[in-house]
C-alpha positions as CSV (number, residue, x, y, z in Angstrom):
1,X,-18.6,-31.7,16.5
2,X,-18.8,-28.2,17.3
3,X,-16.6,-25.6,14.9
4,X,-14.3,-24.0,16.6
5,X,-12.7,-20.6,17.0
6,X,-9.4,-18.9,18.0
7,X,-10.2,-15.1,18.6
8,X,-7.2,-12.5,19.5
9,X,-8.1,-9.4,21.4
10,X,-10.9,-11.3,23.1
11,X,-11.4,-9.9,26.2
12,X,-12.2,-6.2,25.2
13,X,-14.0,-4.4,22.5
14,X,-14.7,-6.2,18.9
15,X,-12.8,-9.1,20.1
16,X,-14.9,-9.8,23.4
17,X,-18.2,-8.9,21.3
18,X,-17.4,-11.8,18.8
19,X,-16.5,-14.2,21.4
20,X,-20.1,-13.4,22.9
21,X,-21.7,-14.1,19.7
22,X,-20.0,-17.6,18.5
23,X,-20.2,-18.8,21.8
24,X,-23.9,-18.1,21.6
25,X,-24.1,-19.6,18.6
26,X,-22.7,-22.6,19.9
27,X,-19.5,-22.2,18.8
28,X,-16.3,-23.0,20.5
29,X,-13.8,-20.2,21.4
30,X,-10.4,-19.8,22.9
31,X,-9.6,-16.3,23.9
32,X,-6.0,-14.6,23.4
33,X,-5.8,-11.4,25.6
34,X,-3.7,-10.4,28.1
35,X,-5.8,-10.3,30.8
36,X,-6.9,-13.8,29.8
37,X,-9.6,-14.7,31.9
38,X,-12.4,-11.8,31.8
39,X,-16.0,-12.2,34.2
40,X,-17.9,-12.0,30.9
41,X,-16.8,-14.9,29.1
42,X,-17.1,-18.1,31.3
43,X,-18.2,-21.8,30.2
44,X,-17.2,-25.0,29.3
45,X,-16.8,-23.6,25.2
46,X,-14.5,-20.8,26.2
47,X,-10.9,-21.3,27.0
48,X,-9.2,-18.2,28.3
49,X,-5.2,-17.9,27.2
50,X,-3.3,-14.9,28.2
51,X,-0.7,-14.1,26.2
52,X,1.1,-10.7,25.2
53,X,1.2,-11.0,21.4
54,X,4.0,-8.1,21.3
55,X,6.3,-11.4,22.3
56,X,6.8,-13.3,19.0
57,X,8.6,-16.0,20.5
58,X,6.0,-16.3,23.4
59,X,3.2,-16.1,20.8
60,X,4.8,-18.6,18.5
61,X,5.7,-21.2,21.8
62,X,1.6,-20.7,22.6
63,X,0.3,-21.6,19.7
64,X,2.3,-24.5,18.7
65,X,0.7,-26.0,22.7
66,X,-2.7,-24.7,21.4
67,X,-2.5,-26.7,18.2
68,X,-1.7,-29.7,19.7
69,X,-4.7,-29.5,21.8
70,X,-7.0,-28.3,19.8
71,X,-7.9,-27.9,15.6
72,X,-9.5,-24.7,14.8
73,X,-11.7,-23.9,12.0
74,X,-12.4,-19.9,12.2
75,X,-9.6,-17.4,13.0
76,X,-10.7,-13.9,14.3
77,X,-7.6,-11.6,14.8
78,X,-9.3,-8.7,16.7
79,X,-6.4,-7.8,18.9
80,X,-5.1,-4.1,18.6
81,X,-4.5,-0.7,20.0
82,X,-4.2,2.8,18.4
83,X,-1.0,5.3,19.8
84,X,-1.3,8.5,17.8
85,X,1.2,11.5,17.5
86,X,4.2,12.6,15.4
87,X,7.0,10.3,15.0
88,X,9.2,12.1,17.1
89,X,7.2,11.6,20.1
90,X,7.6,7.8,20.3
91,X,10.0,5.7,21.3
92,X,11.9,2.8,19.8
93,X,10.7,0.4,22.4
94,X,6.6,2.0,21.7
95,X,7.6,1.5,18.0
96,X,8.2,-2.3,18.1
97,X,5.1,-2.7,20.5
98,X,2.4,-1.3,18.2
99,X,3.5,-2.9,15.2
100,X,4.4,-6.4,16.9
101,X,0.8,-6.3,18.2
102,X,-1.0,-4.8,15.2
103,X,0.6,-6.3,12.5
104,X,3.7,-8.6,13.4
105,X,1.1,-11.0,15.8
106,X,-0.9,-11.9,12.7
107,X,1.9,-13.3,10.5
108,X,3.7,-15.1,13.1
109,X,0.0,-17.3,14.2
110,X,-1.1,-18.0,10.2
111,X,2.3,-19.2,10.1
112,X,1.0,-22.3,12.4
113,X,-2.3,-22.3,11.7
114,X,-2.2,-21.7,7.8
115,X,-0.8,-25.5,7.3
116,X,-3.8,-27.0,9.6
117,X,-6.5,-25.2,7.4
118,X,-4.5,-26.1,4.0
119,X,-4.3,-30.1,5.6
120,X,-8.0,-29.7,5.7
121,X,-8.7,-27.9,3.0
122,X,-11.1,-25.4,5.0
123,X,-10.9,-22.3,7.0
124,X,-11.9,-18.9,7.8
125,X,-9.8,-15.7,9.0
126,X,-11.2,-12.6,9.5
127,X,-8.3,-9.4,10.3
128,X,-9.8,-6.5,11.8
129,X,-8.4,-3.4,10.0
130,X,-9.0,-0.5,10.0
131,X,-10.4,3.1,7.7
132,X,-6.7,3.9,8.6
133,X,-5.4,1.5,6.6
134,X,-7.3,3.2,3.5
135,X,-6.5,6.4,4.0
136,X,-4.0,7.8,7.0
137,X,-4.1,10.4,8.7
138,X,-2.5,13.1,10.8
139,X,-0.5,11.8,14.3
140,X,-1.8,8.2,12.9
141,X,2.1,7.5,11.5
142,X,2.5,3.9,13.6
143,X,-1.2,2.9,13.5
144,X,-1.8,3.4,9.5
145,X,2.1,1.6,8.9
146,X,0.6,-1.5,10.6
147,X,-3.1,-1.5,8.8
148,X,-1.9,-0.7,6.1
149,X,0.7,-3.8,6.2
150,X,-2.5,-5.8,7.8
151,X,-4.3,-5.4,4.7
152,X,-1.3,-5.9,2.6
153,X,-0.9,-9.3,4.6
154,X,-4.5,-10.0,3.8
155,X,-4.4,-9.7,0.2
156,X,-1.6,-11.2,-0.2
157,X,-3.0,-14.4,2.2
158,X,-6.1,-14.8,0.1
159,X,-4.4,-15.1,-3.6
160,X,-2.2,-17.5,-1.8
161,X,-4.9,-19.5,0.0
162,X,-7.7,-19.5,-2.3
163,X,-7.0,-22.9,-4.2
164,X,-6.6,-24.4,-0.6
165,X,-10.1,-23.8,0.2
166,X,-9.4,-21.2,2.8
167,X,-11.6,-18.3,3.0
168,X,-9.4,-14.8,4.2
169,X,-11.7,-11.6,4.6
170,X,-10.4,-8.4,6.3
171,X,-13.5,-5.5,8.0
172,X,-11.8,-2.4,8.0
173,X,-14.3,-0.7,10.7
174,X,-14.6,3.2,11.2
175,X,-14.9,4.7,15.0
176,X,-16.3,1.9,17.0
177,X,-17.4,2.9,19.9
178,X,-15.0,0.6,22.4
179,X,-12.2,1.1,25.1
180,X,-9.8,1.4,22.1
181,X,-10.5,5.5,22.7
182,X,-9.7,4.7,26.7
183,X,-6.3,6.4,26.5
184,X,-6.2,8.4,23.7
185,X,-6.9,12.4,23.0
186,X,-10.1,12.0,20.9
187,X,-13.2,9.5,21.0
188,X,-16.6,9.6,18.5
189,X,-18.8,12.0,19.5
190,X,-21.8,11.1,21.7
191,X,-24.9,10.3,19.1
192,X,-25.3,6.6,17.9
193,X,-25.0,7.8,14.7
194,X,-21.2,8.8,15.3
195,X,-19.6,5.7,16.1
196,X,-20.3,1.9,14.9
197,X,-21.0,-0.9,17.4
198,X,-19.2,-3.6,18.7
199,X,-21.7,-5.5,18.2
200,X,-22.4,-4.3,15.0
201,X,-18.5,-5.4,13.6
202,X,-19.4,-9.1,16.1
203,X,-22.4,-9.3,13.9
204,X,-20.8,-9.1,10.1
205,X,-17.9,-11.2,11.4
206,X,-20.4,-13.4,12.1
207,X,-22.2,-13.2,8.7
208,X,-19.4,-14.0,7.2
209,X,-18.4,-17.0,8.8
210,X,-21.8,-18.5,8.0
211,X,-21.3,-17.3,4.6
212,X,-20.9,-20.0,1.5
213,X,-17.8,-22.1,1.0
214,X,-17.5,-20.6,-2.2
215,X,-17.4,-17.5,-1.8
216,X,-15.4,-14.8,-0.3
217,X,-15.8,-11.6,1.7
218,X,-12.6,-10.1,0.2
219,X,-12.6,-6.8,2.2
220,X,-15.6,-4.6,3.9
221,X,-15.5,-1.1,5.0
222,X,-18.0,0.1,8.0
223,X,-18.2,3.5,8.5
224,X,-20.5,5.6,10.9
225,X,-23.2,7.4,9.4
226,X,-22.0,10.6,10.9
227,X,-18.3,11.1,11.0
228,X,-17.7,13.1,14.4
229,X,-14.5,13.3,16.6
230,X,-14.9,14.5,20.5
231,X,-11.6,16.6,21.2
232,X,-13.6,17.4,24.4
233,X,-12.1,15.1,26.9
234,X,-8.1,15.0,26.0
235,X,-5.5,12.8,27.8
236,X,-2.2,13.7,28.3
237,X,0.0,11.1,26.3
């Protein structure tokens, strides 16, 4: 039987770029995204749910369907978005959102899908951090809080898991060049050398999922060669 996947975030950016791969690989995925359904995933592996993972309750209700359908053996939570700016500027409402969606959304679905893998003593979850959650930086108040509570999560997950044979691993990418950058103020500069792939973070996610049982890709940093930020282009927020 063919392994399966549950990616978040799948219908844009890292998310969509690692649904590409395992489905090429031959590996089952169902898709969390918003927009569900996107033209570039089709075919009788891929199963599109749209979902809006800042609604815990919704998010919880979904899965619990999901898990009753199907058993998953790799977990891919790629789903994010950056807002940027001093505190002040954002509202409570904008608050909840970003950290519901970048942090919160990952504890509620291990809550469900922790006990499968520990029943079958086997799993894989990858979290896509973040360089922000390393080091923060200015206007980045929201967006570090969560990765850095991401990776807390993650450490935390893996001493817990370990003895349960489940494998947790967090990639904590630098600029990728995606439509995360869409509506922000800033974007990597032009040259391939200033921004990382999609592909390139679908490619070690990949790695690591056909890594040994026993071992375990604790945490991985990718960073561009050449660090460069376009102010060039700025968006009102």
């Amino acid at each position: 039987m063919n392994k399966q996947a549950l990616i978040t975030g799948a219908s844009s950016g890292i998310g969509l770029a690692t649904a590409q791969l395992l489905l090429h690989k031959g590996i089952g995925v169902t898709g969390i995204s918003r927009r569900g359904q996107v033209a570039e995933l089709k075919g009788k592996n891929f199963t599109a749910v749209a979902l809006d993972l800042a609604d815990s309750n919704e998010t919880d209700s979904q899965l619990k369907l999901l898990l009753k359908q199907q058993a998953f053996d790799y977990f891919i939570h790629a789903a994010g978005y950056g807002e940027f700016g001093s505190i002040e500027q954002f509202s409570v409402a904008q608050i909840e959102r970003a950290i519901q969606v970048n942090l919160t959304s990952a504890l509620v679905l291990c809550r469900q899908l922790i006990p499968t893998f520990r029943q079958r003593q086997s799993g894989k979850l990858i979290f896509v951090g973040s360089e922000s959650s390393l080091t923060a930086g200015r206007k980045g108040v929201i967006y570090s809080a969560a990765k850095f509570g991401l990776r807390g999560f993650c450490q935390a997950l893996r001493e817990d898991c370990a003895s349960d044979g489940i494998q947790v691993s967090l990639i904590n990418p630098g600029m990728v060049r995606s439509p995360f950058f869409d509506e922000l103020s800033f974007a990597p500069a032009e040259q391939p050398e200033n921004a990382i792939s999609t592909e390139q973070v679908a490619a070690l996610i990949g790695h690591i999922l056909d890594s040994d049982d026993n071992i375990v890709f604790d945490e991985v940093q990718l960073t561009p060669r050449v660090k460069s930020i376009d102010f060039s282009a700025r968006k009102s927020k």
